[in-house]
C-alpha positions in Angstrom: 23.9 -5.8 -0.2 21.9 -7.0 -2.6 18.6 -6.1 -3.7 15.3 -8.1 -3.0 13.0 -9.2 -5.7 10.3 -6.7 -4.1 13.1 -4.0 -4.0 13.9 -4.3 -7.5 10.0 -3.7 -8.8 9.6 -1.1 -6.1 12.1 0.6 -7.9 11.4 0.2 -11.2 7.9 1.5 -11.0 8.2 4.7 -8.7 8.1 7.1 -11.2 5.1 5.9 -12.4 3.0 4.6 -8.9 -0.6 6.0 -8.5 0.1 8.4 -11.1 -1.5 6.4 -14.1 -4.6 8.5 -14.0 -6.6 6.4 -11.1 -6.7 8.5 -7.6 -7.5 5.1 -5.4 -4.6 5.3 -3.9 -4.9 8.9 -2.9 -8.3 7.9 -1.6 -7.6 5.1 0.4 -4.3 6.9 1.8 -6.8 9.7 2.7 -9.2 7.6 4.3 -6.3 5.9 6.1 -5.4 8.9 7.7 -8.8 10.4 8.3 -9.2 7.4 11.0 -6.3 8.1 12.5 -6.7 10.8 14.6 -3.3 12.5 14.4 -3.1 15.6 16.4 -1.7 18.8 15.6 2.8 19.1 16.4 2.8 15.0 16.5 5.2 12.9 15.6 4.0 10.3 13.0 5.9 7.1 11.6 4.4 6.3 7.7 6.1 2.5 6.7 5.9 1.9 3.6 5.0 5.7 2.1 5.3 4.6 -1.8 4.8 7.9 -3.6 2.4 10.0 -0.6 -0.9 8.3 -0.3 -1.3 8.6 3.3 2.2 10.6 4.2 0.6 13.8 2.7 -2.6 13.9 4.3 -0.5 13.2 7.7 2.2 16.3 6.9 -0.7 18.3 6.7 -2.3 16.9 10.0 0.6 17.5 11.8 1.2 20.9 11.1 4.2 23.1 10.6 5.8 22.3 13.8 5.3 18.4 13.7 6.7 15.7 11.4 6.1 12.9 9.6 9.2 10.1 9.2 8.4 8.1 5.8 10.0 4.8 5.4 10.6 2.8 2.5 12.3 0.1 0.8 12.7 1.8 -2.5 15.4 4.6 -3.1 13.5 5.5 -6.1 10.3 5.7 -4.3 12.0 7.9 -2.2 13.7 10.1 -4.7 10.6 10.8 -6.8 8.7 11.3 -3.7 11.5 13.8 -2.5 10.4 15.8 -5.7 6.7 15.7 -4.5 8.1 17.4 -1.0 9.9 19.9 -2.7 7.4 20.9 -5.5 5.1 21.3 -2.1 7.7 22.9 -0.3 7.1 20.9 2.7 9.5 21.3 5.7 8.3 18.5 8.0 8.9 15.6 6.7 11.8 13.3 6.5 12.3 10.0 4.4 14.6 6.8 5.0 15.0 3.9 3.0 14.4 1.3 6.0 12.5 -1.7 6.1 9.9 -3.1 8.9 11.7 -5.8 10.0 15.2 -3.3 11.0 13.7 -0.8 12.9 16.1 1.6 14.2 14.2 3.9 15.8 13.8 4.3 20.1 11.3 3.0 22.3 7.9 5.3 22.5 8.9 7.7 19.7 6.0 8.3 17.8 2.2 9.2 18.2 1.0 7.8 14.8 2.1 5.1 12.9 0.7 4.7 9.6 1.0 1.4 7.4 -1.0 1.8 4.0 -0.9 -1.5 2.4 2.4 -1.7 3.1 3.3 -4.6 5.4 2.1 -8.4 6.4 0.3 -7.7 10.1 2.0 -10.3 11.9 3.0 -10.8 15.2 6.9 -9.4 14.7 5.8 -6.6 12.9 3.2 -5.4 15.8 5.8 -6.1 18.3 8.0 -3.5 16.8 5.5 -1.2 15.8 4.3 -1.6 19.6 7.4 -0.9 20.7 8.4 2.3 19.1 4.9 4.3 19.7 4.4 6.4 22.8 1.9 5.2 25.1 -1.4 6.4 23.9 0.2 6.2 20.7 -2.2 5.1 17.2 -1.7 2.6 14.8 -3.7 2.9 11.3 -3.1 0.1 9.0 -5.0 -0.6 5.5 -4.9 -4.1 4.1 -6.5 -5.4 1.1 -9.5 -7.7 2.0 -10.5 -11.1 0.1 -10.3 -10.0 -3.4 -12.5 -12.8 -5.0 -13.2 -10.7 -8.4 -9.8 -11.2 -9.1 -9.9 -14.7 -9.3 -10.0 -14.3 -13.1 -7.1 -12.5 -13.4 -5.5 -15.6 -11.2 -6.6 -17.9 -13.3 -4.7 -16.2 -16.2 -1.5 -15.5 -14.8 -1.6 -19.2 -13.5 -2.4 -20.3 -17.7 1.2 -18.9 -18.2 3.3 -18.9 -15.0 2.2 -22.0 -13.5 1.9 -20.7 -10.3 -1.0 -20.9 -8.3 -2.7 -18.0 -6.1 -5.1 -20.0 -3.4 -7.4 -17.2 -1.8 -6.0 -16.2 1.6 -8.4 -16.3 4.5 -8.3 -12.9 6.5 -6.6 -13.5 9.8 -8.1 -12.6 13.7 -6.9 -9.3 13.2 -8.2 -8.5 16.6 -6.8 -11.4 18.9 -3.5 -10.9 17.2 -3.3 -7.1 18.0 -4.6 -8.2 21.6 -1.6 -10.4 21.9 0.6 -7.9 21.3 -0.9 -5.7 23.7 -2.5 -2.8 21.4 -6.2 -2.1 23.0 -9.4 0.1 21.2 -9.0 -1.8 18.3 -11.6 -0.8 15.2 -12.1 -2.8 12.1 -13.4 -1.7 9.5 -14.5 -3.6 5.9 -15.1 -0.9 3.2 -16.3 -1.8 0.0 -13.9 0.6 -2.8 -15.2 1.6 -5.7 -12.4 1.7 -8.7 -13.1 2.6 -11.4 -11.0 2.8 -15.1 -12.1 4.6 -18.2 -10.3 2.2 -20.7 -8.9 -1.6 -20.3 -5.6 0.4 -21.4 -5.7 2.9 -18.3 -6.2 -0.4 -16.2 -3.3 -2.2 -18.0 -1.0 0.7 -17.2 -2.1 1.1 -14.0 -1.4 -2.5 -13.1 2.2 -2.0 -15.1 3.1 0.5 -12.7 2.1 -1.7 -9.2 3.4 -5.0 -8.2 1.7 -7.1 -10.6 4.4 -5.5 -13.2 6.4 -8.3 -11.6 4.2 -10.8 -13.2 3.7 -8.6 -16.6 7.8 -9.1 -16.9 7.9 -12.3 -15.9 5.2 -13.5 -18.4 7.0 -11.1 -21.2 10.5 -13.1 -20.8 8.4 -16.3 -22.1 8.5 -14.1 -25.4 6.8 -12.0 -27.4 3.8 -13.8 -28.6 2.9 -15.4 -25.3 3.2 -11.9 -24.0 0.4 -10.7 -26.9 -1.4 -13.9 -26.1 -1.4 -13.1 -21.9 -2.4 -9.6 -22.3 -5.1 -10.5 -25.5 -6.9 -13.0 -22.5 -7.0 -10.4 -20.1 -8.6 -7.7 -22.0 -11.1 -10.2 -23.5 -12.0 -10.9 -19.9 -12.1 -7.2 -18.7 -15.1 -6.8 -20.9 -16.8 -8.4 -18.0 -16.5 -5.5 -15.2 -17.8 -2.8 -17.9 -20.8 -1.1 -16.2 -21.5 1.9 -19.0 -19.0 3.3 -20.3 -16.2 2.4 -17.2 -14.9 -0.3 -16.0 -15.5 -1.1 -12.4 -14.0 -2.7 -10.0 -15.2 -3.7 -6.2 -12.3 -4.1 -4.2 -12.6 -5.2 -0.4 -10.2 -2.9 1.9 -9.9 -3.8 5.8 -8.9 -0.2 7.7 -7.7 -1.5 11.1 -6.9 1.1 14.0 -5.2 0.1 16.9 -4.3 1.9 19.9 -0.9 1.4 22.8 -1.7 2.4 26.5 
Protein backbone atom coordinates (compact mmCIF):
# COMPACT_ATOMS: atom_id res chain seq x y z
CA UNK A 1 0.00 0.00 0.00
CA UNK A 2 1.18 3.09 -0.80
CA UNK A 3 1.72 6.01 1.33
CA UNK A 4 -0.52 9.21 1.39
CA UNK A 5 0.86 12.62 0.87
CA UNK A 6 -0.12 13.42 4.65
CA UNK A 7 1.67 10.01 5.55
CA UNK A 8 4.69 10.85 4.01
CA UNK A 9 5.23 14.44 5.99
CA UNK A 10 3.88 12.76 9.11
CA UNK A 11 6.79 10.77 8.82
CA UNK A 12 9.31 12.80 7.89
CA UNK A 13 8.89 15.26 10.68
CA UNK A 14 8.27 12.88 13.82
CA UNK A 15 11.48 13.09 15.19
CA UNK A 16 11.34 16.60 15.36
CA UNK A 17 7.20 17.42 16.22
CA UNK A 18 6.67 19.81 19.23
CA UNK A 19 10.18 19.40 20.17
CA UNK A 20 11.55 22.64 18.42
CA UNK A 21 11.64 24.47 21.69
CA UNK A 22 7.73 25.77 21.74
CA UNK A 23 5.52 23.72 24.50
CA UNK A 24 2.02 24.78 22.68
CA UNK A 25 1.38 21.65 21.89
CA UNK A 26 2.02 20.26 25.25
CA UNK A 27 -0.29 22.92 26.43
CA UNK A 28 -3.13 22.46 24.34
CA UNK A 29 -2.83 18.50 24.63
CA UNK A 30 -2.96 19.26 28.41
CA UNK A 31 -5.86 21.43 28.28
CA UNK A 32 -7.41 18.88 26.00
CA UNK A 33 -7.37 16.40 28.49
CA UNK A 34 -8.03 18.52 31.51
CA UNK A 35 -11.72 18.82 29.97
CA UNK A 36 -12.14 15.56 29.54
CA UNK A 37 -12.85 14.08 32.54
CA UNK A 38 -11.19 10.70 32.37
CA UNK A 39 -11.56 8.60 35.31
CA UNK A 40 -9.21 6.59 37.08
CA UNK A 41 -8.76 2.41 35.46
CA UNK A 42 -10.60 3.79 32.02
CA UNK A 43 -10.09 2.85 28.89
CA UNK A 44 -9.23 5.89 26.55
CA UNK A 45 -8.92 5.97 22.67
CA UNK A 46 -6.17 9.04 21.55
CA UNK A 47 -6.52 9.40 17.38
CA UNK A 48 -4.19 10.95 16.09
CA UNK A 49 -1.49 10.99 19.26
CA UNK A 50 1.57 12.68 17.10
CA UNK A 51 4.41 12.63 19.59
CA UNK A 52 2.12 12.75 23.32
CA UNK A 53 0.44 16.05 23.59
CA UNK A 54 -2.67 14.80 25.02
CA UNK A 55 -1.80 10.78 25.28
CA UNK A 56 0.54 11.57 28.29
CA UNK A 57 -1.64 13.61 30.37
CA UNK A 58 -4.39 10.75 29.73
CA UNK A 59 -1.72 7.69 30.76
CA UNK A 60 -1.34 9.47 33.74
CA UNK A 61 -5.20 10.00 34.27
CA UNK A 62 -5.86 6.65 33.87
CA UNK A 63 -3.65 5.20 36.21
CA UNK A 64 -1.63 2.04 36.45
CA UNK A 65 -4.43 -0.29 35.95
CA UNK A 66 -6.08 1.59 32.85
CA UNK A 67 -4.89 2.30 29.34
CA UNK A 68 -4.71 4.50 26.77
CA UNK A 69 -4.83 3.06 22.88
CA UNK A 70 -2.89 5.74 20.62
CA UNK A 71 -3.56 5.77 16.97
CA UNK A 72 -1.75 7.14 14.28
CA UNK A 73 -0.95 7.28 10.73
CA UNK A 74 2.66 7.71 10.99
CA UNK A 75 5.04 4.58 11.90
CA UNK A 76 7.57 7.15 12.72
CA UNK A 77 5.31 9.06 14.90
CA UNK A 78 4.89 5.98 16.48
CA UNK A 79 8.39 4.80 16.80
CA UNK A 80 9.80 7.95 18.28
CA UNK A 81 6.89 8.20 20.51
CA UNK A 82 7.55 4.47 21.57
CA UNK A 83 10.95 5.90 22.87
CA UNK A 84 8.94 8.60 24.88
CA UNK A 85 6.98 5.41 26.64
CA UNK A 86 9.96 3.64 27.32
CA UNK A 87 12.28 6.55 28.62
CA UNK A 88 8.91 7.03 31.00
CA UNK A 89 8.64 3.45 31.59
CA UNK A 90 5.03 3.55 31.05
CA UNK A 91 3.10 0.14 31.02
CA UNK A 92 -0.39 1.28 30.00
CA UNK A 93 -0.29 2.34 26.89
CA UNK A 94 -0.46 0.78 23.50
CA UNK A 95 0.08 2.31 19.94
CA UNK A 96 -1.33 1.31 16.39
CA UNK A 97 -0.73 2.83 13.17
CA UNK A 98 -4.59 3.07 12.13
CA UNK A 99 -6.40 5.73 10.60
CA UNK A 100 -10.04 7.23 11.43
CA UNK A 101 -11.75 6.28 8.71
CA UNK A 102 -10.69 2.04 9.32
CA UNK A 103 -11.63 1.67 12.64
CA UNK A 104 -11.21 -1.78 13.85
CA UNK A 105 -12.10 -1.59 17.16
CA UNK A 106 -15.77 -3.11 18.86
CA UNK A 107 -18.85 -1.41 19.62
CA UNK A 108 -18.76 0.56 23.17
CA UNK A 109 -15.11 -0.03 23.90
CA UNK A 110 -13.81 2.99 25.29
CA UNK A 111 -14.64 5.67 27.99
CA UNK A 112 -12.61 8.54 26.41
CA UNK A 113 -11.79 9.41 23.15
CA UNK A 114 -9.45 12.00 22.57
CA UNK A 115 -8.85 13.78 19.09
CA UNK A 116 -6.14 16.69 19.37
CA UNK A 117 -6.16 18.40 16.19
CA UNK A 118 -6.10 15.43 14.64
CA UNK A 119 -9.09 14.78 12.37
CA UNK A 120 -11.88 16.80 10.11
CA UNK A 121 -15.20 16.57 12.56
CA UNK A 122 -17.50 15.33 10.17
CA UNK A 123 -20.41 13.33 10.18
CA UNK A 124 -18.48 9.77 9.28
CA UNK A 125 -15.90 10.43 11.69
CA UNK A 126 -18.62 11.00 14.70
CA UNK A 127 -20.42 8.12 13.61
CA UNK A 128 -17.50 5.88 14.27
CA UNK A 129 -16.28 7.57 17.15
CA UNK A 130 -20.06 7.22 18.39
CA UNK A 131 -19.98 3.89 17.74
CA UNK A 132 -16.99 2.57 19.53
CA UNK A 133 -17.44 4.57 23.00
CA UNK A 134 -19.39 3.02 25.85
CA UNK A 135 -22.53 4.68 26.72
CA UNK A 136 -21.64 7.54 29.00
CA UNK A 137 -18.56 7.50 27.15
CA UNK A 138 -16.57 11.29 26.40
CA UNK A 139 -15.44 12.66 23.42
CA UNK A 140 -12.68 15.72 23.64
CA UNK A 141 -11.74 17.10 20.39
CA UNK A 142 -9.44 20.35 19.76
CA UNK A 143 -9.65 22.09 16.39
CA UNK A 144 -7.98 25.04 15.28
CA UNK A 145 -10.42 28.08 15.07
CA UNK A 146 -10.38 30.85 12.16
CA UNK A 147 -6.81 31.68 12.00
CA UNK A 148 -7.18 35.19 10.35
CA UNK A 149 -3.44 36.39 11.46
CA UNK A 150 -2.31 33.96 9.19
CA UNK A 151 -3.65 35.39 6.25
CA UNK A 152 -0.17 36.81 5.58
CA UNK A 153 1.53 33.87 5.66
CA UNK A 154 -1.31 32.71 2.93
CA UNK A 155 -0.70 35.39 0.91
CA UNK A 156 2.96 34.26 0.62
CA UNK A 157 2.77 30.74 0.03
CA UNK A 158 0.05 31.63 -2.64
CA UNK A 159 3.06 34.33 -4.28
CA UNK A 160 4.94 31.07 -5.05
CA UNK A 161 2.59 27.94 -5.18
CA UNK A 162 -0.26 29.44 -6.72
CA UNK A 163 -2.60 27.99 -4.67
CA UNK A 164 -5.05 29.65 -2.86
CA UNK A 165 -6.21 29.22 0.96
CA UNK A 166 -9.94 30.86 1.18
CA UNK A 167 -10.65 31.20 5.15
CA UNK A 168 -12.87 28.27 6.17
CA UNK A 169 -15.99 29.23 8.08
CA UNK A 170 -16.29 27.12 11.44
CA UNK A 171 -19.06 24.59 11.07
CA UNK A 172 -22.41 24.01 13.62
CA UNK A 173 -20.34 21.94 15.58
CA UNK A 174 -23.19 21.47 17.85
CA UNK A 175 -26.15 20.35 15.43
CA UNK A 176 -23.68 18.07 13.77
CA UNK A 177 -22.72 16.21 17.08
CA UNK A 178 -26.62 16.36 17.76
CA UNK A 179 -27.16 14.42 14.55
CA UNK A 180 -25.05 11.91 15.43
CA UNK A 181 -26.53 11.42 18.65
CA UNK A 182 -23.66 12.76 21.15
CA UNK A 183 -25.61 14.93 24.02
CA UNK A 184 -23.83 17.62 26.84
CA UNK A 185 -22.06 19.04 24.25
CA UNK A 186 -19.51 22.18 25.47
CA UNK A 187 -17.74 24.53 23.17
CA UNK A 188 -15.30 26.27 23.99
CA UNK A 189 -13.18 29.24 21.98
CA UNK A 190 -9.82 29.90 23.69
CA UNK A 191 -7.70 32.49 22.72
CA UNK A 192 -3.70 30.71 22.72
CA UNK A 193 -1.06 32.67 23.38
CA UNK A 194 2.34 31.40 21.30
CA UNK A 195 4.90 32.74 21.58
CA UNK A 196 8.71 32.41 19.75
CA UNK A 197 11.90 33.93 20.86
CA UNK A 198 13.43 34.20 17.34
CA UNK A 199 11.84 34.22 13.63
CA UNK A 200 14.37 31.15 13.42
CA UNK A 201 12.76 29.17 16.38
CA UNK A 202 9.35 29.95 14.46
CA UNK A 203 10.87 28.76 11.03
CA UNK A 204 11.92 25.48 12.61
CA UNK A 205 8.99 25.06 14.35
CA UNK A 206 6.89 25.32 11.24
CA UNK A 207 9.71 22.92 9.43
CA UNK A 208 8.85 20.33 11.74
CA UNK A 209 4.65 20.55 11.34
CA UNK A 210 2.60 20.22 8.29
CA UNK A 211 3.44 23.38 6.67
CA UNK A 212 6.98 21.54 5.94
CA UNK A 213 4.85 20.23 3.10
CA UNK A 214 4.76 23.61 1.61
CA UNK A 215 8.44 24.63 2.77
CA UNK A 216 9.47 21.49 0.29
CA UNK A 217 7.31 22.09 -2.19
CA UNK A 218 8.35 25.84 -2.57
CA UNK A 219 12.28 24.54 -2.14
CA UNK A 220 11.84 22.14 -5.36
CA UNK A 221 11.07 25.54 -7.41
CA UNK A 222 14.93 26.04 -6.55
CA UNK A 223 17.23 27.51 -4.53
CA UNK A 224 16.79 31.16 -4.97
CA UNK A 225 13.01 31.15 -4.90
CA UNK A 226 13.41 29.14 -1.82
CA UNK A 227 15.81 32.22 -0.26
CA UNK A 228 13.36 34.55 -1.77
CA UNK A 229 10.07 32.65 0.01
CA UNK A 230 11.66 32.40 3.25
CA UNK A 231 13.44 36.21 2.98
CA UNK A 232 9.30 37.52 2.57
CA UNK A 233 8.37 35.63 5.47
CA UNK A 234 10.83 36.84 7.95
CA UNK A 235 10.41 40.39 6.62
CA UNK A 236 6.77 39.98 7.46
CA UNK A 237 7.30 38.24 10.98
CA UNK A 238 8.74 41.56 12.07
CA UNK A 239 5.10 42.47 12.40
CA UNK A 240 3.95 40.01 15.48
CA UNK A 241 7.17 41.24 17.62
CA UNK A 242 5.76 42.49 20.91
CA UNK A 243 9.26 43.11 22.93
CA UNK A 244 11.61 41.03 22.54
CA UNK A 245 9.18 37.72 21.33
CA UNK A 246 7.24 37.13 18.80
CA UNK A 247 3.64 36.54 19.43
CA UNK A 248 1.19 34.85 17.98
CA UNK A 249 -2.87 34.70 18.82
CA UNK A 250 -4.05 31.58 17.69
CA UNK A 251 -7.99 30.79 17.96
CA UNK A 252 -8.41 27.00 19.42
CA UNK A 253 -12.21 25.50 19.55
CA UNK A 254 -12.09 22.59 22.56
CA UNK A 255 -15.27 20.71 21.92
CA UNK A 256 -16.56 17.98 24.48
CA UNK A 257 -19.13 15.69 23.65
CA UNK A 258 -20.77 13.10 25.55
CA UNK A 259 -22.75 9.33 24.26
CA UNK A 260 -25.76 8.13 26.53
Amino acid sequence: MSKTNSTLIWDKVATSFSKSGNDYWNRFGEKLVSFSDIKLNSIILDIGFGRGASLFPAIRKVGVNGKVIGIDISNEMIKETYKDIKNNKFNNVELINMNINNLTFPNNYFDNVLCGFSIEVNENNLNEIFRILKNNGKLNISIWGIQLNQQWLNAIVNKYLHVQNNIKKVANYNDLLNSVGFTSIEIIQCLEKVIYKTKDDWWNEMNSNAFRNIIDAVSNLGLEKFHSFKSDIYDALENFYDEDNLVFEMPVIYISAKKY
